[in-house]
C-alpha positions in Angstrom: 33.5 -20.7 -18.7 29.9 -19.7 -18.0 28.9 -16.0 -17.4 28.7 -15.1 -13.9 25.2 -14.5 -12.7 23.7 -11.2 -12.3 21.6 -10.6 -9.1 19.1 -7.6 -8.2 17.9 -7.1 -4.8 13.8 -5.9 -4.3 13.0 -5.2 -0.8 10.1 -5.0 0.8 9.9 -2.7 3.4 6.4 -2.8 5.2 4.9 -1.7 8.0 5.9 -5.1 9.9 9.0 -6.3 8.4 11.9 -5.6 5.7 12.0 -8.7 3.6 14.9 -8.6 1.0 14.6 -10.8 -1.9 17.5 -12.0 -3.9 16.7 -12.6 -7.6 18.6 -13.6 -10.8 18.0 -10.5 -13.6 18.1 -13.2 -16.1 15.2 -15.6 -15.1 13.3 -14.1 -12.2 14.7 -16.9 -10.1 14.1 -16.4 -6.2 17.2 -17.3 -4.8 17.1 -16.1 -1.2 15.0 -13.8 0.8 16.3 -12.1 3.7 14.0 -11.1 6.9 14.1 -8.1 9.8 11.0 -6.9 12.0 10.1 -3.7 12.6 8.5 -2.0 15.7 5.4 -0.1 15.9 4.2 1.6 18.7 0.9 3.8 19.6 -2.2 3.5 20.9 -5.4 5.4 20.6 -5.1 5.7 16.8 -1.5 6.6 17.0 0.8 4.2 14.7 4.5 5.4 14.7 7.5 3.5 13.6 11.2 4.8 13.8 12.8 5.4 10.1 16.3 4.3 11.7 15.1 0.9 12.7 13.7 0.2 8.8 17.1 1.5 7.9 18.8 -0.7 10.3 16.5 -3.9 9.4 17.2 -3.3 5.6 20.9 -3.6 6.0 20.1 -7.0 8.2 17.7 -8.5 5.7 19.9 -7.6 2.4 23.2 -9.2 4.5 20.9 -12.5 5.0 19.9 -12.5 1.0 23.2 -12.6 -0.2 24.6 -14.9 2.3 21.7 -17.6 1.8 21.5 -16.8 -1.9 25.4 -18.2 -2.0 26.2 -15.5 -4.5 28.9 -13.2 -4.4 27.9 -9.7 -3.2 30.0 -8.7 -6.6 27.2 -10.5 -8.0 25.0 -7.8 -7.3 24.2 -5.2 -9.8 20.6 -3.6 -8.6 18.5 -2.7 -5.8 15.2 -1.3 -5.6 13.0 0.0 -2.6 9.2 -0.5 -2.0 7.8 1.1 0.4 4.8 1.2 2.9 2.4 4.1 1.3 1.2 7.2 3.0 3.6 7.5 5.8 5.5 11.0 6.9 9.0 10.8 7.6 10.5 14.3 8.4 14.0 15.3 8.4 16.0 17.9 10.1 18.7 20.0 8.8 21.2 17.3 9.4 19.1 14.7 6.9 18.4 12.8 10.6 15.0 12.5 11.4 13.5 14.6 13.4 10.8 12.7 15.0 9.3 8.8 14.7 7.1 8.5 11.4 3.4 8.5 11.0 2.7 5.7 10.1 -0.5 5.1 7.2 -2.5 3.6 9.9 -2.5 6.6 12.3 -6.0 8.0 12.3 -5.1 10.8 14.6 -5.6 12.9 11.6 -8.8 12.2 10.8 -10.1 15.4 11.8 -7.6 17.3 9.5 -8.6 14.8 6.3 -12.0 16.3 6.9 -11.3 19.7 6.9 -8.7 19.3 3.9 -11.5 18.0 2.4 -14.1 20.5 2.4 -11.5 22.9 0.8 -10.6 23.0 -3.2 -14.4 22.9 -3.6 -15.0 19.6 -1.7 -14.3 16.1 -2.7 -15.0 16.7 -6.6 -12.4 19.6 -6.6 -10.0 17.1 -5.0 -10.8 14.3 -7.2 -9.9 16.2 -10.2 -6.6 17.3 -9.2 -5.0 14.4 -7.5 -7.4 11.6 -8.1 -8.2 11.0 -4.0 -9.9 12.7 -1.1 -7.9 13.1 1.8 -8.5 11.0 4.4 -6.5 10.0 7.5 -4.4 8.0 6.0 -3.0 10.1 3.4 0.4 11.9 3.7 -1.1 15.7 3.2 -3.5 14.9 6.4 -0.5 13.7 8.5 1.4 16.8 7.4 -1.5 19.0 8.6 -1.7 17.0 11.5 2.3 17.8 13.0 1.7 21.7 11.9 -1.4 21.9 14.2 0.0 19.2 17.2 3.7 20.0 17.2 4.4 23.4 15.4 8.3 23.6 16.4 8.6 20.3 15.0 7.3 21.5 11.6 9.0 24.7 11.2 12.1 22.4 11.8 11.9 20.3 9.1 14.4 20.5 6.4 13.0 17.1 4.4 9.3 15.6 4.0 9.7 11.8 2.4 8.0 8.6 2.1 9.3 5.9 4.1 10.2 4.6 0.6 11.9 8.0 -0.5 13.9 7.9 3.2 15.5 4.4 2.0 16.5 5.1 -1.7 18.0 8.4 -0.2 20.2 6.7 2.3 21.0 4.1 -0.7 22.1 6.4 -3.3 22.5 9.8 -1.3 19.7 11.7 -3.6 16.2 12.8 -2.7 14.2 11.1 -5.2 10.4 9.5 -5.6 8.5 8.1 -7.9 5.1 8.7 -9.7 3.3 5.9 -7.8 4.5 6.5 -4.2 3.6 10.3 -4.4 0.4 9.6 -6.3 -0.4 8.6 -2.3 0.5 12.2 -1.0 -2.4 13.9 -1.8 -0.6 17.1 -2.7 0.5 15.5 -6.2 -1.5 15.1 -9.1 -1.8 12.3 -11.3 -4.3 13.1 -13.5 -4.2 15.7 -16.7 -2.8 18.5 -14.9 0.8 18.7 -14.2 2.7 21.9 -12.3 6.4 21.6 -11.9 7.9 21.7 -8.3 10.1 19.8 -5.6 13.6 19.6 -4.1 15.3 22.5 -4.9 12.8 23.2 -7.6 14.0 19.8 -9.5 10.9 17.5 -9.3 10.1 16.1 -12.7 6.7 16.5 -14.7 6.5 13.3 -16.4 4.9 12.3 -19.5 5.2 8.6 -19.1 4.1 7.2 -22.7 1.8 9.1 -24.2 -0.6 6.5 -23.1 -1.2 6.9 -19.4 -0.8 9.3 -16.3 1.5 12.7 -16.0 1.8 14.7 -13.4 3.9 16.8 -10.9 3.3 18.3 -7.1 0.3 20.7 -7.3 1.7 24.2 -5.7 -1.8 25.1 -4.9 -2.3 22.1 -2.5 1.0 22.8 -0.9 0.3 26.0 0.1 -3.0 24.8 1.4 -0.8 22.9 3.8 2.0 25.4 4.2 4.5 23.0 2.5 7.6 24.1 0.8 8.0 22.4 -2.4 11.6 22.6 -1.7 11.5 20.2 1.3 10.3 17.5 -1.3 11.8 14.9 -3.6 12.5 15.1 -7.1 10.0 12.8 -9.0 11.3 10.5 -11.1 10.0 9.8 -14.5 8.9 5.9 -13.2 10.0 3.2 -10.5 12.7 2.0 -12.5 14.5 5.2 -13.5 18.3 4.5 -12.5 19.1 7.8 -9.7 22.3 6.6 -8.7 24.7 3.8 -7.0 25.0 2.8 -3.5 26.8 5.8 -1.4 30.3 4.8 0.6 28.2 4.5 3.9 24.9 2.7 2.3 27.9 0.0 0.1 29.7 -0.1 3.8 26.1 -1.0 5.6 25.0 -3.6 2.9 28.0 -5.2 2.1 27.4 -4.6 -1.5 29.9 -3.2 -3.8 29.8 0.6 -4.6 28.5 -0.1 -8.1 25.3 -1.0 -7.7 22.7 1.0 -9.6 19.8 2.4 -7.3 16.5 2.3 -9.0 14.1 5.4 -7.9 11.5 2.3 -6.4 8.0 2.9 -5.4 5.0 2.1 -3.1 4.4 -1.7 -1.8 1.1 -1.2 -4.0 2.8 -0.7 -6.9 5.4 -3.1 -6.5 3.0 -5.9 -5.9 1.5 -4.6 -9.6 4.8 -5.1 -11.3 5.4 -8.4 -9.5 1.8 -9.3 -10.9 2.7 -8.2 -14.8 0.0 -5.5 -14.3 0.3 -2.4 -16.4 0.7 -1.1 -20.0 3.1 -3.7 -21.3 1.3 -6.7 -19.3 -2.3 -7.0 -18.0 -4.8 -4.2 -17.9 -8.2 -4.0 -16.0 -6.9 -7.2 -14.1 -8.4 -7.0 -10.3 -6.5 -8.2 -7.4 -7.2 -8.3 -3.7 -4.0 -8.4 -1.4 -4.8 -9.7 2.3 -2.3 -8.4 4.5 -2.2 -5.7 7.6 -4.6 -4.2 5.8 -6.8 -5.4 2.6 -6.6 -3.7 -0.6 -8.6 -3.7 -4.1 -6.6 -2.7 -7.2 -6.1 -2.7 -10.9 -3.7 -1.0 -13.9 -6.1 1.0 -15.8 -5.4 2.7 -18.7 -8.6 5.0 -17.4 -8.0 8.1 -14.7 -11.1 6.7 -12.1 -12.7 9.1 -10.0 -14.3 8.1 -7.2 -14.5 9.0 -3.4 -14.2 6.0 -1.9 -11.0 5.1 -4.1 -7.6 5.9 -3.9 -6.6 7.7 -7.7 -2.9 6.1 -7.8 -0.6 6.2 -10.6 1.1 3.2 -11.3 4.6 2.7 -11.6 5.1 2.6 -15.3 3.0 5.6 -16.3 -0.7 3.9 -16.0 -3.0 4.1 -13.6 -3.8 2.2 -10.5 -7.1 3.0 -8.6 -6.6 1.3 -5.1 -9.6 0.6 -2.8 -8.1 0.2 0.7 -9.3 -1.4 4.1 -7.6 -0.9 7.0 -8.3 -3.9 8.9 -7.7 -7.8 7.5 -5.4 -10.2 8.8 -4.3 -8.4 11.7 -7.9 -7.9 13.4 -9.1 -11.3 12.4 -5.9 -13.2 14.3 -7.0 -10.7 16.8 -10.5 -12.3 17.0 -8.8 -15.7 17.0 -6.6 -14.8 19.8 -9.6 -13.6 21.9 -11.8 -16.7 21.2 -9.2 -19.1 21.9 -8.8 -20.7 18.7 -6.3 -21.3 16.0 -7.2 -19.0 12.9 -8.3 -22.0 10.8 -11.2 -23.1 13.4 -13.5 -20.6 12.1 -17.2 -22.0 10.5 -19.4 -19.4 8.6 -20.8 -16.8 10.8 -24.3 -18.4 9.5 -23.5 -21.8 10.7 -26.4 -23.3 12.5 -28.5 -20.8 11.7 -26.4 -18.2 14.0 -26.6 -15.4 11.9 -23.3 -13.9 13.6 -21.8 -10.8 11.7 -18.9 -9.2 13.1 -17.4 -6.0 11.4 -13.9 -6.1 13.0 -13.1 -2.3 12.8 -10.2 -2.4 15.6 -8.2 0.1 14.0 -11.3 2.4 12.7 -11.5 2.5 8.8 -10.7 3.2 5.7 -13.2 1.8 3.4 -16.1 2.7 4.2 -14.3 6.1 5.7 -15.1 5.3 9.7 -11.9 6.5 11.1 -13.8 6.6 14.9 -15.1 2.9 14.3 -14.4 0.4 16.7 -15.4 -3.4 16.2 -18.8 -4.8 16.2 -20.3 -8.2 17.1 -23.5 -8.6 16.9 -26.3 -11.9 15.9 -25.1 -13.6 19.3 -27.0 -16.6 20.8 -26.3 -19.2 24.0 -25.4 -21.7 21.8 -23.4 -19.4 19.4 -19.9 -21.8 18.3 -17.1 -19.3 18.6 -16.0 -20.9 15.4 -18.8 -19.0 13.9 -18.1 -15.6 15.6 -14.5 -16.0 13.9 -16.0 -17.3 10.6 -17.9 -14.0 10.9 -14.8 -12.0 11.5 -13.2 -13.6 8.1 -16.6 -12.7 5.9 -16.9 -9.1 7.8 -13.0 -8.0 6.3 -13.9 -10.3 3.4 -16.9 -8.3 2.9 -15.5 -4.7 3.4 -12.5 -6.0 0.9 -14.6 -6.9 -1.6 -17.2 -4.3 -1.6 -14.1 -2.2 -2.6 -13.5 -4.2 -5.5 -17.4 -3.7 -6.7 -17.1 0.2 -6.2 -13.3 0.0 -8.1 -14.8 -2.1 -10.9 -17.3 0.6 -12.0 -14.8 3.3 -11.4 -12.9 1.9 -14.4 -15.5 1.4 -16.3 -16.4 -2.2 -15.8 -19.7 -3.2 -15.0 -19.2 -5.8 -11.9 -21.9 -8.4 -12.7 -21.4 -8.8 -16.2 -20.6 -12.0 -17.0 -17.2 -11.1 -18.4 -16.0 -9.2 -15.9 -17.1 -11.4 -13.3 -15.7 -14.3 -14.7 -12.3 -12.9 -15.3 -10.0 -14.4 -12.2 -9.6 -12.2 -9.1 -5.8 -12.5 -8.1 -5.5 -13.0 -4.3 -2.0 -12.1 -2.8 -0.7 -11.6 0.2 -0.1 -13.4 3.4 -3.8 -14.0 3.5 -4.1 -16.0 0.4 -2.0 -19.2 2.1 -4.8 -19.3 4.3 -7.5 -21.7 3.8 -10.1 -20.1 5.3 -9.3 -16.4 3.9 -9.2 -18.6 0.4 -12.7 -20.3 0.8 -14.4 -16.9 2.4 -13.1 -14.9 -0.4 -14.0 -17.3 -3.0 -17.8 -17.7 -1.5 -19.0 -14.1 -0.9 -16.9 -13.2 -4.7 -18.5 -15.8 -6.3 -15.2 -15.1 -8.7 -12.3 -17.4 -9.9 -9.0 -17.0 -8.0 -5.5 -17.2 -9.2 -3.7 -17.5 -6.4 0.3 -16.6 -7.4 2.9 -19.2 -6.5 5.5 -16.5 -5.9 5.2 -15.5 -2.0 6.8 -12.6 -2.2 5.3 -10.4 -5.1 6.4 -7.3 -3.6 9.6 -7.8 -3.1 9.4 -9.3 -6.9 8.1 -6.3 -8.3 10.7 -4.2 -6.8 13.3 -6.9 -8.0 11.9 -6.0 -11.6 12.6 -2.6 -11.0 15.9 -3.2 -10.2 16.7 -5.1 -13.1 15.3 -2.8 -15.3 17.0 0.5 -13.9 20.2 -1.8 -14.4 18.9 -3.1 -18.1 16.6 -0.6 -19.7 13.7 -2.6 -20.1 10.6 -2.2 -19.2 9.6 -3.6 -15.5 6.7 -4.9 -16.4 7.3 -6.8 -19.3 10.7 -8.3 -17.4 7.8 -9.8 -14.5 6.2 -11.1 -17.3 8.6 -12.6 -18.9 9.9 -13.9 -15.2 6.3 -15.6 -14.5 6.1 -14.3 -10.7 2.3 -13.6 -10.8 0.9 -17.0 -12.2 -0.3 -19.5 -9.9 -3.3 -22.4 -9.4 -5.9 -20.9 -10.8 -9.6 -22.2 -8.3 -12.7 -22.2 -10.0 -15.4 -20.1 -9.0 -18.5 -21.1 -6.3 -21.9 -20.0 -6.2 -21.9 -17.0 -4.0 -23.5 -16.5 -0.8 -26.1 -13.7 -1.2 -27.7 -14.1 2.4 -24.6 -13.9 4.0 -23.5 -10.8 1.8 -26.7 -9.0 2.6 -26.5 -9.7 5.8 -23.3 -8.1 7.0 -24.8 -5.7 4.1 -28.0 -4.5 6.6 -25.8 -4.6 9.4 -23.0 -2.2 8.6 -25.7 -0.1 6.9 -27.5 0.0 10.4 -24.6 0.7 12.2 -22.6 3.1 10.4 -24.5 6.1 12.0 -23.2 5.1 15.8 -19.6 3.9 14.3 -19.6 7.3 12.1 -19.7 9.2 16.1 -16.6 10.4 17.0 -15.6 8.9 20.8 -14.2 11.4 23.6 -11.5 13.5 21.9 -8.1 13.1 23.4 -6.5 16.4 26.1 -5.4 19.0 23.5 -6.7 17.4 20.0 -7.8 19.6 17.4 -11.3 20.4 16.5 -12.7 18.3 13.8 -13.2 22.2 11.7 -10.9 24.2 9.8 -7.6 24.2 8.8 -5.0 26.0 10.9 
């Protein structure tokens, strides 16, 4: 009689969607993946989501798995969370939250990023402590953000988590996080440094291997921000750390038995990494680019990078992983499509003809470069300008922003970008951008790199199945998404790449970054862009 299969369950809880994959723990097999939306509402930099809806749409898409998987739901032995980074999910006294979350794309917290970071010495003082500079993105901005704009609020919360943290607590009934996912705070260091703290004075300083990142909630950052350390998680020692089994409500919701183990899970970032085989037991100093939402640069690193204009994460399994991060991709160039009147695979090069079109398509502000008042840019137009060239333009202008990320993350760790054996070494593309001819062919010419493009759609939800397996097995994540193949794909080969139209979206953002860098009309009742309250 043949053993019964054993089946973990990663989910991908974005800022979109919940997608719930269903995986055999024995071969990495994907044997069902299971879908919910989410809604986001906001305007005027605002991005909120409500934490009940994720919890709501998690439960839906884990129900569809196991149905379509054709397993048994006593078949299931793991689950693991990854999360959307950065957002601020607060909790009253009754564990309910309080308010919607703040989402990572909310810039209305730009102003409090720059004060927080003229404090601790300025950006260098920041850098060596957590690794990042706050920006708007960041959690510890957000935070600052709710204390200044709604003060009751704050002084009501009972719980600060990660959108991820909220999840694995209403899985297993513990407040937990992991290395990775609070190396996105801001008010937890990563780097040489570690200073115990947390829920109830229980958060873990971790010394991973011996070979990569420890570190622990930095009280002196905390009570920059007037945060109680005791409104936080425990941190777990990595992603895969076992923190429980499924609570009587959370096995009831699911339709899972009560058995299965909860692994501590992590950031979507760090997922994708796993899913990838990046880190100490797989590939190191590896770049990828993931096209989603928004684009982002990364790589496992057995180096502690410090540089402004990166994000200083730790990764999952005790290494590092500097991120670079762009807030508009996909989204803003459907967006351009959707105006023009085209189907997103129309577009031409914005030099076609001789145009000369550049379009930075800064809808949301940005990230990388920090222009958190930006708005988009068209510029280069002509009478007889094909709109397939102004939405080829908008493909190389988050192309471009993407992948000067990737320059300034290569030389953070140490690598020298044009050297011929760095810039040979493939550039993984993932995400939902990477099925996309176009996004393919525009990230291949201005890269002039090799792509691997992954066969696995779903590398996030992958990476968290890894975790799961491993909380449930003991191994090593990593190693098990080797083993399981998810991150190899067709591997392209490189093409020349296109200097002139590099250099010219190049001159153009360089021109323009003083008018995009000017803050527009600040909204009734906003703070001041100075001090911290």
């Amino acid at each position: 009689m043949p053993a019964r299969r054993s089946v973990v369950i990663g989910v991908d809880s974005s800022t979109q969607s919940t997608k719930a994959a269903a995986v055999d723990a024995a071969t990495g097999e994907l044997l069902a993946v299971g879908r919910a939306p989410h809604t986001v509402t906001g305007s005027a930099g605002a991005r909120e989501s409500d934490p009940g809806e994720w919890w709501t749409a998690l439960a839906a898409a884990v129900r569809t798995a196991v149905r379509e998987a054709g397993v048994p739901a006593s078949a299931v032995t793991g689950i693991a969370i990854a999360g959307q980074q950065h957002g601020l999910v607060t909790l009253g006294a009754d564990g309910r939250p309080l308010r919607p979350a703040l989402l990572w794309n909310d810039t209305r917290s730009a102003p409090q990023a720059a004060a927080l970071a003229d404090r601790l010495g300025g950006p260098a003082g920041w850098l060596r402590r957590t690794g990042s500079v706050p920006v708007a993105s960041m959690t510890a901005a957000k935070w600052q953000w709710l204390r200044e704009h709604e003060p009751r609020r704050a002084e009501a919360v009972a719980g600060v988590r990660l959108p991820h943290d909220h999840l694995t607590e209403r899985l297993a009934g513990v407040a937990v996080t992991d290395p990775g996912d609070a190396s996105g705070t801001c008010w937890y260091g990563s780097g040489d440094r570690t200073e115990t703290g947390g829920a109830s004075g229980a958060a873990h300083a971790d010394a991973s291997d011996g070979k990569g990142s420890a570190g622990a909630y930095d009280h002196g950052i905390l009570d920059l921000i007037g945060l109680d350390p005791a409104l936080l998680p425990a941190v777990a020692p990595g992603g895969a750390s076992p923190v429980g089994t499924l609570t009587a409500a959370a096995a009831e919701a699911l339709g899972l038995p009560r058995t299965v183990v909860v692994a501590a899970g992590t950031g979507d970032n760090m997922a994708a990494a796993v899913g990838l085989g990046l880190g100490g037991a797989g590939l190191l100093d590896h770049p990828v680019v993931s096209l989603g939402t928004s684009g982002t640069v990364f790589a496992a690193t057995r180096a502690r990078p410090a540089d402004a204009g990166l994000a200083g994460f730790a990764a999952t399994d005790g290494t590092h992983l500097p991120l670079g991060c762009t807030l508009n991709c996909t989204l803003a160039v459907d967006r351009f499509a959707t105006l023009l009147g085209l189907d997103r695979e129309d577009a031409l090069p914005g030099g076609a003809g001789g145009g000369g079109v550049v379009v930075l398509p800064y809808l949301d502000g940005e990230r990388t470069p920090d222009l958190p008042h930006a708005a988009g840019l068209v510029t280069g137009l002509r009478h007889g300008t094909d709109p397939r060239s102004i939405l080829g333009a908008a493909y190389e202008g988050a192309a471009f922003t993407v992948l000067r990320a990737l320059d300034h993350l290569l030389a953070a760790c140490g690598l020298d970008p044009a050297a011929p054996h760095v810039r040979d070494r493939p550039l993984r593309l993932i995400g939902g951008g990477a099925r996309g001819r176009v996004w393919t062919e525009t990230v291949r010419r201005l890269s002039g790199r090799p792509l691997v493009v992954p066969a696995a759609d779903e590398l996030v939800a992958l990476g968290a199945a890894a975790l799961a397996a491993a909380a449930v097995s003991g191994a090593d994540p990593v190693a098990l998404a080797t083993a399981w193949g998810t991150g190899t794909g067709e591997i392209l080969p490189a093409v020349g790449r296109d200097e002139e139209a590099w250099d010219r979206i190049a001159g153009v953002l360089s021109a323009a970054t003083p008018t995009l860098l000017t803050p527009g009309p600040r909204e009734p009742g906003s703070a001041p862009a100075g001090g911290v309250r």
